[in-house]
C-alpha positions in Angstrom: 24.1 1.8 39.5 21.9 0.1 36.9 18.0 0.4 36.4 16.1 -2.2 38.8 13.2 -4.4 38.0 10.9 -2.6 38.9 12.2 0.1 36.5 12.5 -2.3 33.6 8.5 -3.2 34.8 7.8 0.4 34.1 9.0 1.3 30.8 6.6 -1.3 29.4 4.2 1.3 29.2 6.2 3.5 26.8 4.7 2.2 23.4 1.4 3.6 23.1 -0.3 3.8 19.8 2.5 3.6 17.6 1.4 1.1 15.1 -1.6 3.0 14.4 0.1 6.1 12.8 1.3 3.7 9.8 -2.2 3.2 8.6 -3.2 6.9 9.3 -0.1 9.0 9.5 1.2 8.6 6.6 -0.9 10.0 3.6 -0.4 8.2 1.1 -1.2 5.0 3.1 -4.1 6.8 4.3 -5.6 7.7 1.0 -4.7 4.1 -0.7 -7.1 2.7 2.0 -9.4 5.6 2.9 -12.6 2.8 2.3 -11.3 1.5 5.8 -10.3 -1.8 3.6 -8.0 -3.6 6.4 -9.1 -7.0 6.6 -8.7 -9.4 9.4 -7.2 -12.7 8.4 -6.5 -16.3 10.1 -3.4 -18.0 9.6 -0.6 -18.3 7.2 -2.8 -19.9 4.5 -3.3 -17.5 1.3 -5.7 -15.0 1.6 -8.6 -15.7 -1.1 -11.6 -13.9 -2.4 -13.8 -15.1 -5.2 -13.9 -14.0 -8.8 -16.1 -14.0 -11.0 -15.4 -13.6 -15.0 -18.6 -13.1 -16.1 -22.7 -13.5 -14.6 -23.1 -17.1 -15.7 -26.0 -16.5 -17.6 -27.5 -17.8 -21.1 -29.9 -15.1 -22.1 -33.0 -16.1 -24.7 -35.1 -13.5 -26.4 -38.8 -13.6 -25.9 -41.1 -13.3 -29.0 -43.7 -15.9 -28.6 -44.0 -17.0 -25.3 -42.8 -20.8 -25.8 -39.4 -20.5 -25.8 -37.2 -22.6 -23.9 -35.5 -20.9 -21.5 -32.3 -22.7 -20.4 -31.3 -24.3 -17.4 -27.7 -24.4 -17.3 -25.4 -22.0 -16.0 -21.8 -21.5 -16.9 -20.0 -22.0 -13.5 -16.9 -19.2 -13.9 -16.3 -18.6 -10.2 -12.3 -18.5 -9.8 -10.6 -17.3 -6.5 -7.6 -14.4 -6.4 -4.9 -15.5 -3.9 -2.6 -13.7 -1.8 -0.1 -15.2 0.8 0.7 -13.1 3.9 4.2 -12.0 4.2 6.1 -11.7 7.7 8.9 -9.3 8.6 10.0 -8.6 12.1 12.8 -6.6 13.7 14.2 -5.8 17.0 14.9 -1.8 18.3 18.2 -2.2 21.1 18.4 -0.4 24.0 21.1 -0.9 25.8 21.3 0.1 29.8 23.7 2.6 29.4 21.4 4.0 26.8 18.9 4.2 28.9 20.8 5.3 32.1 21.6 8.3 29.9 18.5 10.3 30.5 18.6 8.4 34.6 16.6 11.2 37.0 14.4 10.2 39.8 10.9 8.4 40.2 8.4 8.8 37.4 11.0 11.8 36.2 12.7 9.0 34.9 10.2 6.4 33.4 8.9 9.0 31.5 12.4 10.5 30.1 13.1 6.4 28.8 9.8 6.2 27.7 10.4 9.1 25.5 13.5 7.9 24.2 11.9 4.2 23.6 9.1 6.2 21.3 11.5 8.1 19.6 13.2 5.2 18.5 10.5 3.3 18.0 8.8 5.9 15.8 11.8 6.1 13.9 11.7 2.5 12.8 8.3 2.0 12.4 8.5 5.3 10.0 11.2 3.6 8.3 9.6 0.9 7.5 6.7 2.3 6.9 8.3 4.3 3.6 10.0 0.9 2.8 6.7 -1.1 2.7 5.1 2.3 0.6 8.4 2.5 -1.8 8.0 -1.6 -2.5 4.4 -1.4 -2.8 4.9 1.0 -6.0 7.6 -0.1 -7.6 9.4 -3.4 -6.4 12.7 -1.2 -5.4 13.9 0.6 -2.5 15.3 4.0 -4.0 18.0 4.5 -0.2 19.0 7.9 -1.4 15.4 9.4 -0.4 14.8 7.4 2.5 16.8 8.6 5.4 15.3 5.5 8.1 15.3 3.3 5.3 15.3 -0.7 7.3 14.8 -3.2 4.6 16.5 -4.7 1.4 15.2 -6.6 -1.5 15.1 -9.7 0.4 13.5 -8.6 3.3 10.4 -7.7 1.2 10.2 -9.7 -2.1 7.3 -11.0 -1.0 5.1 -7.9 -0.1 2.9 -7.5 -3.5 3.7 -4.5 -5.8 1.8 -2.6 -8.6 5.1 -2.7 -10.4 3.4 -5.3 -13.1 7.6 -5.8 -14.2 9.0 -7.0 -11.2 8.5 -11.5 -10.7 10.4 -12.2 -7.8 8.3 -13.2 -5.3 8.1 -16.7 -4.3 5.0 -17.2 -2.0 1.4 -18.2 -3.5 0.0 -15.5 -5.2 2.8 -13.6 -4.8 5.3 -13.9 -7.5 4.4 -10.8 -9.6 3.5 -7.5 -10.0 0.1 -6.6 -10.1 -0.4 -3.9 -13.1 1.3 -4.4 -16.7 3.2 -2.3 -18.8 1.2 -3.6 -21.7 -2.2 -3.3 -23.6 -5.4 -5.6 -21.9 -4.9 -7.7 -24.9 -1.6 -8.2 -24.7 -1.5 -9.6 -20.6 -1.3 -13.2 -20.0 1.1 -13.1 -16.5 -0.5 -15.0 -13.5 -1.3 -12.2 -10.8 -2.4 -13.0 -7.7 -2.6 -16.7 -8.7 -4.9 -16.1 -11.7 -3.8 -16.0 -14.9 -4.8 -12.8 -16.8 -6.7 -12.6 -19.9 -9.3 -9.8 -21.4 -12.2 -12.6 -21.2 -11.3 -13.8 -17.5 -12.3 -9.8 -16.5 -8.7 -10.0 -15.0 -6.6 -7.2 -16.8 -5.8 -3.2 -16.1 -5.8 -0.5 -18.3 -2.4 0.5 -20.0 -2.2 3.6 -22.4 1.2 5.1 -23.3 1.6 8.9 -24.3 3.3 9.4 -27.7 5.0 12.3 -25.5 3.4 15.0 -23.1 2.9 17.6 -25.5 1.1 15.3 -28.1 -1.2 13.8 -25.9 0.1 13.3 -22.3 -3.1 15.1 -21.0 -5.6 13.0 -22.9 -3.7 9.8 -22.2 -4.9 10.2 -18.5 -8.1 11.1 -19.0 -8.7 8.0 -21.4 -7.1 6.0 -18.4 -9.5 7.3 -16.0 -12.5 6.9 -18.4 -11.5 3.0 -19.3 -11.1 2.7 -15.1 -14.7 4.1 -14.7 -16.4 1.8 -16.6 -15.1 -0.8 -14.4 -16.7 0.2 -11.3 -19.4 -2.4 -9.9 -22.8 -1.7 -8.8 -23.2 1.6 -6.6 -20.1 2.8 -7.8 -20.5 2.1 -11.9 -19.3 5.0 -13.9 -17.6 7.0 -11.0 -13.7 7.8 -11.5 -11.1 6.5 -10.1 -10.0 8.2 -6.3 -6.1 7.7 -6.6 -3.4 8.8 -8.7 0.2 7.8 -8.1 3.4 9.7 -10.4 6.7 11.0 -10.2 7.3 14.6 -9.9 8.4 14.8 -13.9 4.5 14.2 -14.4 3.1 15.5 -11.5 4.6 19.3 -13.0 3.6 18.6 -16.6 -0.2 17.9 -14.9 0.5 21.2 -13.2 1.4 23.2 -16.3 -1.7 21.8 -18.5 -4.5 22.4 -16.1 -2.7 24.6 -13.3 -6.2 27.0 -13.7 -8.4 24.2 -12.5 -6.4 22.1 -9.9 -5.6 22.7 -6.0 -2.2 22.0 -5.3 -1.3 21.1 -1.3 1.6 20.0 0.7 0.6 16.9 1.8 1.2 18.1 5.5 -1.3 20.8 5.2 -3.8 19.1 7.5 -1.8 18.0 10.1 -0.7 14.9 8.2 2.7 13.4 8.2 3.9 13.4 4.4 6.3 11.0 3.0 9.2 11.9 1.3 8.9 14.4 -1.8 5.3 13.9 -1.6 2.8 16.5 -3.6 -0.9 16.4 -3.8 -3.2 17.8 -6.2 -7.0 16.6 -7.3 -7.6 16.1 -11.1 -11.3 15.3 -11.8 -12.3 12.8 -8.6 -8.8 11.9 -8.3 -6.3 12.6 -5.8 -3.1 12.7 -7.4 0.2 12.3 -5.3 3.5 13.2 -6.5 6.4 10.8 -4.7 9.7 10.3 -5.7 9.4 6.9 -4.5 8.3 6.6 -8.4 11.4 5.8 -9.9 11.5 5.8 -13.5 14.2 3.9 -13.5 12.9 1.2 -12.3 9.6 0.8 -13.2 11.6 1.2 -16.7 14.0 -1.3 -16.5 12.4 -4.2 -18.9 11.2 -2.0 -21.6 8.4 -0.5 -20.6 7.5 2.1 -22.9 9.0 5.5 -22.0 9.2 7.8 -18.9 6.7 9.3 -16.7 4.3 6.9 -15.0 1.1 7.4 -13.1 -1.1 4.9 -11.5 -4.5 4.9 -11.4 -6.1 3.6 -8.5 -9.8 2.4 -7.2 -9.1 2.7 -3.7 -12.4 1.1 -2.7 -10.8 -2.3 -4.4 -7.5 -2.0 -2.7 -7.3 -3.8 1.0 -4.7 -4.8 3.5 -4.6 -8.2 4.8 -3.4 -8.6 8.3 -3.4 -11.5 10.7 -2.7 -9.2 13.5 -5.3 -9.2 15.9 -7.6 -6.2 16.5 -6.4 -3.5 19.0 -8.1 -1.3 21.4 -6.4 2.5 21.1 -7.7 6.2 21.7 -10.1 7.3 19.5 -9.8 11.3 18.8 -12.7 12.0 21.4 -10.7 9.8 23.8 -13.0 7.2 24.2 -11.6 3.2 23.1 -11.7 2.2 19.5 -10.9 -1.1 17.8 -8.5 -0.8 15.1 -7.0 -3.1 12.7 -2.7 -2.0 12.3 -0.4 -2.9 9.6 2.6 -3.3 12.4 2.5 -4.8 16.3 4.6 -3.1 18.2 5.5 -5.5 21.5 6.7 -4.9 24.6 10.3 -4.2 25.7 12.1 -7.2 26.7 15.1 -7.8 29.0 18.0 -9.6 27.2 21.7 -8.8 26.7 22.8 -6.7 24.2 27.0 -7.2 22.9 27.3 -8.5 26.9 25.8 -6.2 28.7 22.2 -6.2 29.9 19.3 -4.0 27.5 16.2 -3.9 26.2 14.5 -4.7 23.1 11.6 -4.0 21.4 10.0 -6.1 18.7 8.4 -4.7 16.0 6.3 -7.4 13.3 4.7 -7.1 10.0 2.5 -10.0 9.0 0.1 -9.2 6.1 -0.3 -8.0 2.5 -1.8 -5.9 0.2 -4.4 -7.3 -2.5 -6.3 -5.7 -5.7 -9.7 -6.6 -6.5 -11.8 -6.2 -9.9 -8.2 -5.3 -11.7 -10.0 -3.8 -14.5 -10.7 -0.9 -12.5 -7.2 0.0 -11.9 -4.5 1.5 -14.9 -1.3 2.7 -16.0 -0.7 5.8 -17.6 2.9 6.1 -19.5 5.4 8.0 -20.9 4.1 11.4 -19.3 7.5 12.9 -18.7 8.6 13.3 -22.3 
């Protein structure tokens, strides 16, 4: 006997907040975006926000009082684009499937929904550490991801930090956002803005000689240069995120293990991606990943091994055209939330012939870096 209509009807409710863990869940996420910097956009025009090279301004000194003061401003304002990017994909249920955990009544709706959940957990987790690996370095590394969903096609167009990687072919989204190179030396367009020192549209790049000589130092002079970057409220205050691979993260360890607190990054309940670390150096919350491949992020000569980024987290947002959605708060009450994934409904539909469900699952946004000057590269850290 196969499941009815009304059965079908009733495993639509099996979904719940799923979506939601991938913007808090995950820690890494979480921390990237702790200013709450999800932004709602319309359409699938590029997402822009204004820049501005410099105040404008012709300042005169004062000695007699009859100066003439001028009336002309120098009109710099340039815009930063960023195109949404759209992946969807489909979880399969077929009946049989679902018939294998058949009981009676509600016994039963609930023992599918669990299995729907499961599955669809699975998938969103996957891509999830997909859409985390890409963001970092332009590459998915499949060894270390064991729900890994994606290729290099499916994501080309989700912008990365990885400053090497120029494969993107939407507006805005062509290449990486943070160069292996010194502020003088970056001229790539980023973010549909081509980057010079006197446009204020640069990051910070230091290289170690090696970590004994002056690995340590190297980050601090990253962090300091980042600092100075901050705008208004926020002027002089460090940098919140640090990204590495574990090579650094234990050479950080070794140099200043007396003054650092080192946590699993499950320790509060969290869910932790993959070889993921966390210690605080300074301000800065410092995650280890092995989703920082050195390999890559080496590939066109960057200098040396050992990589951390250095992140302003309150200049980091995620675009999404997904509308708002109403989910449980902690205390149980209703709130609003902006998600990085929908999650749909099952539909009925025929799976290899015989009759299933599916369950969509869509990505439509992006990630986009403000004041870039703000944000750096420490290298060669693992020598």
């Amino acid at each position: 006997m196969g499941l009815t209509d009304a059965q079908f009807g009733q495993i639509i409710n099996a979904l719940g907040p799923a979506e939601v863990k991938v913007a808090t869940g995950k820690l890494l996420i979480s921390d990237m975006l702790s200013k709450g910097n999800i932004t709602l956009h319309s359409g699938s025009a590029p997402f822009e926000e204004a820049h501005l090279p410099s105040a404008g301004i012709t300042a005169t000194p004062i000695y007699s009082g009859g100066e003439s003061i001028p009336m002309t401003s120098t009109d710099g304002l340039k815009k930063t684009k960023v195109s949404p990017h759209m992946i969807a994909a489909n979880v399969a249920f077929t009946e049989k499937e679902l018939l294998s955990v058949q009981k009676t009544g509600d016994v039963f709706v609930g023992s599918a929904q669990n299995l729907i959940k499961m599955k669809v957990d699975a998938a969103v987790d996957g891509l999830t550490d997909d859409l985390i690996n890409w963001f970092l370095v332009a590459a998915n590394v499949s060894a270390q991801h064991p729900f890994l969903a994606s290729n290099a096609t499916t994501l080309a167009d989700v912008i990365t930090l990885n400053g090497i990687y120029a494969g993107g072919g939407l507006t805005g989204n062509i290449r990486g956002l943070l160069d292996f190179v010194v502020p003088a030396s970056q001229t790539d367009v980023v973010m549909d803005l081509a980057k010079a020192v006197t446009s204020h549209h640069y990051n910070q790049y230091r290289a170690a000689t090696d970590w004994d000589t002056n690995g340590m130092a190297t980050i601090r002079k990253v962090i300091a240069d980042c600092s100075t970057f901050n705008k208004g409220k926020f002027r002089g205050e460090f940098p919140d995120v640090g990204i590495c691979d574990p090579e650094t993260f234990s050479n950080i360890l070794e140099a200043a293990k007396a003054n650092v607190r080192t946590a699993s990054a499950n320790d509060n309940g969290e869910v932790k991606a993959p070889g993921l670390l966390v210690t605080e150096l300074n301000d800065i919350r410092v995650h280890s990943t092995t989703m920082m491949n050195g390999t890559v992020l080496n590939s066109a000569g960057a200098n040396g091994t050992g990589t951390m980024y250095i992140l302003n987290s309150r200049y980091l947002k995620w675009i999404t055209t997904l509308d708002p959605e109403a989910v449980p708060g902690k205390d149980g009450s209703m709130e609003t939330k902006l998600k990085m994934f929908h999650v749909g409904k099952p539909q009925n539909t025929s799976i290899t012939g015989t009759r299933g469900v599916i369950v969509p699952i869509t990505m439509y946004g992006n990630f986009h870096l403000s004041e870039l000057p703000a944000h750096g590269i420490a290298n060669n850290l693992a020598a």
